[in-house]
N, C-alpha and C positions, 0 to 999 in steps of 0.2 A: 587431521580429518578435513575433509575438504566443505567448504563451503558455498552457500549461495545465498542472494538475494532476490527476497519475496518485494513485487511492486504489486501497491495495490492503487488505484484511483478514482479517487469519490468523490461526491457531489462537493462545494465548500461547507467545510462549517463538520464535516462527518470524520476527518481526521484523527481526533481523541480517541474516540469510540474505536478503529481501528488498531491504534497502538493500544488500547486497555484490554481488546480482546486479544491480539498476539501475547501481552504480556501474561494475561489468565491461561496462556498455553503453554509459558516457558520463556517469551523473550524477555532480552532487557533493554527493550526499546527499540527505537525509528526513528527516523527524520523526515521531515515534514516537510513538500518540498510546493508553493504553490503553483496554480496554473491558471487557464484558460482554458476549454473546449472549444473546439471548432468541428464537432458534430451536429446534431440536433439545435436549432437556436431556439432558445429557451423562452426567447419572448422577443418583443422590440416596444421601444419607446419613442414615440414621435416620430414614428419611421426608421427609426436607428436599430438594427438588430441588435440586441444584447449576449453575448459571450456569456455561455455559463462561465460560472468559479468551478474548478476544479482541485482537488490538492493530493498529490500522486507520494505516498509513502513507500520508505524504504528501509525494508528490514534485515539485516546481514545476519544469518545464523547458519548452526552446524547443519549437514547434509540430511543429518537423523533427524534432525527435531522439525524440518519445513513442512513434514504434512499435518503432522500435529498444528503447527501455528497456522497452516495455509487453512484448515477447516476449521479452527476458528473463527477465524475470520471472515470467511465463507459463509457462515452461519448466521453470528453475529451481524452482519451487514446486510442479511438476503440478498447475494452478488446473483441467486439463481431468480432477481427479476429486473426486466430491461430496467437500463436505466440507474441501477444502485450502485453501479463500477466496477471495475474488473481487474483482475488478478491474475499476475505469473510471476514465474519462477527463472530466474537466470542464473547458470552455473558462474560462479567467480572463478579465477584463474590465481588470482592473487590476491591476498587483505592484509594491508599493515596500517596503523595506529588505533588500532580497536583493542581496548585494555580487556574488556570480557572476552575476546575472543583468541588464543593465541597462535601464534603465526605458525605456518606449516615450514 
């Protein structure tokens, strides 16, 4: 069965909450991958703009099961108000060393 991965990217610190709700839909986890924003500047200090924190998860599962976990998450996160982080879907081509998942 063919596979994809869900990226999702949120504020720092909102990460957890992301893998706990994909999990409450069927997965078996994510990876945690940190960042930087360079949209919106979130503040500045002593003149110095501040770089939000960002942390862009990624979750590998079956083709069947991504809108289940995609609208968890969706939900969970209210991704439908600016600002909460945003979510897509990218077809894989190939996956190997993923013991939950097995290779095509």
């Amino acid at each position: 069965m063919a596979k994809q991965a869900i990226f999702v990217i949120v504020p720092g610190g909102k990460a957890e909450t992301v893998i706990q709700a994909a999990e409450s839909a069927g997965s078996s986890g994510g990876t945690i991958i940190h960042a930087r924003g360079r949209g919106e500047v979130a503040s500045s200090f002593l003149a110095i703009e501040v770089e939000p924190e960002r942390e862009i998860v990624m979750i590998v599962a079956e083709e069947a099961e991504i809108a289940k976990i995609s609208k968890a998450i969706y939900r969970e996160m209210d991704l439908n108000i600016r600002g909460q982080g945003l979510l897509f879907v990218l077809p894989l081509a190939r996956v190997e060393g993923l013991a939950s998942l097995s290779a095509d």
